[in-house]
N, C-alpha and C positions, 0 to 999 in steps of 0.2 A: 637674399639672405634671410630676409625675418618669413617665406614661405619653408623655405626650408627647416629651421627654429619649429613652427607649425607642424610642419610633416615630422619631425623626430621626437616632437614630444607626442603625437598622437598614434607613432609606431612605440613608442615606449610603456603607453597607457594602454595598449592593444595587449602586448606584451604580459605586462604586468595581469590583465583580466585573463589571457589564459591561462597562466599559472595557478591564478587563484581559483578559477574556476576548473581550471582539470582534476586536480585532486578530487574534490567533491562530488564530479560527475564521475569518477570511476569509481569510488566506493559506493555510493549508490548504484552504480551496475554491478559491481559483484555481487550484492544480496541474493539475487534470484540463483545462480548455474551453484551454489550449495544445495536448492533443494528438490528434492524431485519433480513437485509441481504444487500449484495450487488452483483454489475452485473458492467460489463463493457459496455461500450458504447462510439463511435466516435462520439466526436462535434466541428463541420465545423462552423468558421469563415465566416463572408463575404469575402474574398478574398479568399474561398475557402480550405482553409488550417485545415485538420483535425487531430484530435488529441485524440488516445485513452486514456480515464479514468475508473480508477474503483469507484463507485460513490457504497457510503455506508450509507443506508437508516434505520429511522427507523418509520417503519408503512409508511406510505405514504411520509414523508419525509426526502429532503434530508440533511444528516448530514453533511456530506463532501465528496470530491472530491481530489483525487489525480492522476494525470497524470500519464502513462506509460510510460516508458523511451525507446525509439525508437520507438514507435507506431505513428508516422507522418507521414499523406502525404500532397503534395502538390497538387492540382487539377489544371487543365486549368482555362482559367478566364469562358468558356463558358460552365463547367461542370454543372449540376445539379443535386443534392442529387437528388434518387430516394426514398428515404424513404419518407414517410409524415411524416408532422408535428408531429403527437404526438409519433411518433417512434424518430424521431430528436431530440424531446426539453431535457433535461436535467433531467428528473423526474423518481420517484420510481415505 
């Protein structure tokens, strides 16, 4: 009697976590199939200070931007980006 007790309250608690947890795992997967794609890219401050982001695009623009977390550097003040311009600017 009291394993059984046991087993229906820990099929209950089972229960209970997927529910809570499903919702939140599929709005977080629907973020990505809205946009067409995304790529990472470092973008350098004038003070030289860069910072990579995954920048998530759809068709030609951009929808957002979220930073990676430890992808900073600092430059010298008399560094300069070797990329051009349209590899530097922030687009899809």
């Amino acid at each position: 009697m009291k394993k059984s007790i046991i087993f229906i309250e820990i099929l209950i608690i089972g229960l209970i976590a997927i529910l809570l947890i499903g919702p939140v795992q599929s709005n977080y997967i629907k973020i990505t199939p809205e946009y067409t794609h995304s790529h990472t890219k470092a973008i350098c401050n004038e003070q030289n200070l860069c910072q990579d982001y995954e920048i998530f695009c759809e068709n030609k623009d951009v929808m957002y931007m979220i930073p990676i977390t430890g992808a900073v550097v600092q430059f010298s003040e008399d560094w300069e980006d070797p990329r051009d311009e349209e590899i530097r600017s922030n687009s899809c």
